[in-house]
C-alpha positions as a Markdown table, in Angstrom:
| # | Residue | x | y | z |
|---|---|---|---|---|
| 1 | Unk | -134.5 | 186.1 | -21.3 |
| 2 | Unk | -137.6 | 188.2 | -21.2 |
| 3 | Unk | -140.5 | 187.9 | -19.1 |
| 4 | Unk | -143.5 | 189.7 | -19.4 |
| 5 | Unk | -146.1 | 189.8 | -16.5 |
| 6 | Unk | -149.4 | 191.0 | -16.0 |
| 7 | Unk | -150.9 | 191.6 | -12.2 |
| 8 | Unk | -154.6 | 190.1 | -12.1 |
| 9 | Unk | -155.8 | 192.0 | -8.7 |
| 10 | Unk | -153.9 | 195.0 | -7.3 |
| 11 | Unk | -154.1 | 194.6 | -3.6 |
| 12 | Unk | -151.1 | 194.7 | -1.1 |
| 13 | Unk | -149.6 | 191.2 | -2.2 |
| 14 | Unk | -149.6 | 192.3 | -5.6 |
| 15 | Unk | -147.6 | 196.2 | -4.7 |
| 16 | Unk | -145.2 | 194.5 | -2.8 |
| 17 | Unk | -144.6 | 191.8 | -5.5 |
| 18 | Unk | -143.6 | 194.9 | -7.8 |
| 19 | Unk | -141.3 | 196.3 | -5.1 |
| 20 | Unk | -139.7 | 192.9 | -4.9 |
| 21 | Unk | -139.3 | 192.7 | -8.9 |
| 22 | Unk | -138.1 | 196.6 | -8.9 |
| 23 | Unk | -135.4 | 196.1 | -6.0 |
| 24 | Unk | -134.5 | 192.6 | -7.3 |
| 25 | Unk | -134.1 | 193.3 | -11.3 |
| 26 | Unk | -130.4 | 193.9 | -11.1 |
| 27 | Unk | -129.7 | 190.3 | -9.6 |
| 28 | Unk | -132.1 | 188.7 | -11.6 |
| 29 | Unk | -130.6 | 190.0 | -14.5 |
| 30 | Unk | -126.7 | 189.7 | -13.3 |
| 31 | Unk | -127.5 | 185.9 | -12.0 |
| 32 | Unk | -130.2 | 184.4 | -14.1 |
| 33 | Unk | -130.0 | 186.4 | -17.1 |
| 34 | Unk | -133.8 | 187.6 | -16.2 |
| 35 | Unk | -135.2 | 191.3 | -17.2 |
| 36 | Unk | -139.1 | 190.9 | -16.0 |
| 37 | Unk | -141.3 | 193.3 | -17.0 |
| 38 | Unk | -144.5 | 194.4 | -15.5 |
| 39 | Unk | -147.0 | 194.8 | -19.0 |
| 40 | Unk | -150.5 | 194.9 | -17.4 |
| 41 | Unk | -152.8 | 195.2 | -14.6 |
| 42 | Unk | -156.1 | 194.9 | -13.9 |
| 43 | Unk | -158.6 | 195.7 | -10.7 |
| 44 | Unk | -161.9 | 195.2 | -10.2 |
| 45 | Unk | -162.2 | 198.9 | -9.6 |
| 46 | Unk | -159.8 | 200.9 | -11.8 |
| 47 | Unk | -160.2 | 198.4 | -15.2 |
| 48 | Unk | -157.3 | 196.5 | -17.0 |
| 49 | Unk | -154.2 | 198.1 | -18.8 |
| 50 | Unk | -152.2 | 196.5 | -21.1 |
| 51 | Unk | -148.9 | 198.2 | -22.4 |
| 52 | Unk | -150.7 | 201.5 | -21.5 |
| 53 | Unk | -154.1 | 201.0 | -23.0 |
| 54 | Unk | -156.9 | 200.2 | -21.6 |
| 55 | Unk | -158.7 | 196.6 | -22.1 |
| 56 | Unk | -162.0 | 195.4 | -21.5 |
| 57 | Unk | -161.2 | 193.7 | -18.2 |
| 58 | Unk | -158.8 | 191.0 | -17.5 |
| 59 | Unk | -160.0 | 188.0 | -19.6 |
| 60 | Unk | -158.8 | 190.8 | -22.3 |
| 61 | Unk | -155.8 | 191.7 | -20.8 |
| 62 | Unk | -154.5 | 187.7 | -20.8 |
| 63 | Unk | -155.1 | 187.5 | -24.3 |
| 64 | Unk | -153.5 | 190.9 | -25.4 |
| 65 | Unk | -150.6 | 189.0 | -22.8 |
| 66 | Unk | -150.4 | 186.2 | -25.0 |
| 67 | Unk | -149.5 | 187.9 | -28.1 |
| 68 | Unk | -146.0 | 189.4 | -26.7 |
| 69 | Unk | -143.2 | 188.0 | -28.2 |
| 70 | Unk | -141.1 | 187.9 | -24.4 |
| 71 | Unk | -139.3 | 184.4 | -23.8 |
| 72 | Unk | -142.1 | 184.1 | -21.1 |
| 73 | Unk | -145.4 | 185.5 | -20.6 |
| 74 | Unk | -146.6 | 185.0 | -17.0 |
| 75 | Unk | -150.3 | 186.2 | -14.9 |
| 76 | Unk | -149.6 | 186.7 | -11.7 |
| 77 | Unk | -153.2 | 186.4 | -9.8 |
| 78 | Unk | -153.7 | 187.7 | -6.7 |
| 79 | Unk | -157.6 | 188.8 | -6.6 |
| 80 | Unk | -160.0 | 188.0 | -3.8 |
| 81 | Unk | -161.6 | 185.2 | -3.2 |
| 82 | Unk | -164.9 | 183.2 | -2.3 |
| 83 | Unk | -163.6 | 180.6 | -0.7 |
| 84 | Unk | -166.6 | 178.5 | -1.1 |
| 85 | Unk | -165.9 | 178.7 | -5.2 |
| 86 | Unk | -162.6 | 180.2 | -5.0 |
| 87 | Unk | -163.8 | 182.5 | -8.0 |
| 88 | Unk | -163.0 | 185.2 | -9.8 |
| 89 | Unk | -159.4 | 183.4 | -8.9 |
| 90 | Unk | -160.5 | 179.8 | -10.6 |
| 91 | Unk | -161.7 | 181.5 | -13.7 |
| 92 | Unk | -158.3 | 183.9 | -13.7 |
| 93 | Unk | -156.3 | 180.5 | -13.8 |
| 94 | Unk | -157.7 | 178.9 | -16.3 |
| 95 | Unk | -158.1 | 182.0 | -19.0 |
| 96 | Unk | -154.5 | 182.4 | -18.7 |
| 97 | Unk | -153.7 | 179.2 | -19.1 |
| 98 | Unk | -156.1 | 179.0 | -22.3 |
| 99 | Unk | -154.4 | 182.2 | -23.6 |
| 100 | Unk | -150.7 | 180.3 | -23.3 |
| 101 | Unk | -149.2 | 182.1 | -20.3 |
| 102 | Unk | -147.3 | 180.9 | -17.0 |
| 103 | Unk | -149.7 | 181.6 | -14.3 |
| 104 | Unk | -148.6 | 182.0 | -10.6 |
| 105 | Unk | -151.5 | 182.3 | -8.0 |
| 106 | Unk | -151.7 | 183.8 | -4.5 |
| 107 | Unk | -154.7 | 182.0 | -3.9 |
| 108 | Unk | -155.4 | 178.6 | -2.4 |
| 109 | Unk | -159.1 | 178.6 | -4.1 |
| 110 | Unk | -158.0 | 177.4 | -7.6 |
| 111 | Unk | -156.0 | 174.4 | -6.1 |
C-alpha cells in the first residue's frame, strides 16, 4: 500500500517527522506492507511544491494531493498557530478534508 503525504508547515516537528519516515521505511514496508512517500510541502516562506512544481500555496497543494492515485493520501499539518483561532491550522484541516485526504495535525487549535 501506497501513501502519499504532503507536509503543511516546515518547522522542526515537521524535519524530524521526515527523519522518522526516512529511518523507519524499511519496517514499515517489511511489517505493514507501507511505502510512504513524501509528495509536497509547503511554508509560509519558501511557497508549496507538489511532485517538484511549484503551487500556488497550500490550499493548492491539497488539491493537486487529492488527485494521486496512492492507496492513501494524507496532510500532515504542522503550521503555527493563534491560539485564540487556532488558524492557519483550522483552515489547513478542513481544505484537506474537502479535497479527500487523511489529515494528521500537530496542533491542538483545530480540536
Amino acid at each position: 500500500m501506497r501513501a502519499d503525504l504532503a507536509l503543511v508547515g516546515y518547522g522542526n516537528v515537521a524535519r524530524r517527522f521526515v527523519t522518522l519516515i526516512d529511518e523507519r521505511a524499511p519496517r514499515l514496508l517489511a511489517d505493514f506492507g507501507l511505502d510512504c512517500r513524501i509528495v509536497g510541502t509547503s511554508t509560509r516562506s519558501a511557497g508549496a511544491i507538489y511532485r517538484g512544481e511549484r503551487c500556488v500555496d497550500s490550499f493548492e497543494l491539497m488539491q493537486r494531493l487529492s488527485t494521486s492515485d496512492a492507496d492513501l493520501r494524507v496532510v500532515i499539518e504542522t503550521t503555527t498557530l493563534d491560539v485564540k483561532n487556532g488558524e492557519p491550522a483550522v483552515a489547513h484541516v478542513r481544505a484537506g478534508l474537502a479535497a479527500g485526504c487523511h489529515v494528521v495535525t500537530a496542533n491542538k487549535g483545530p480540536v
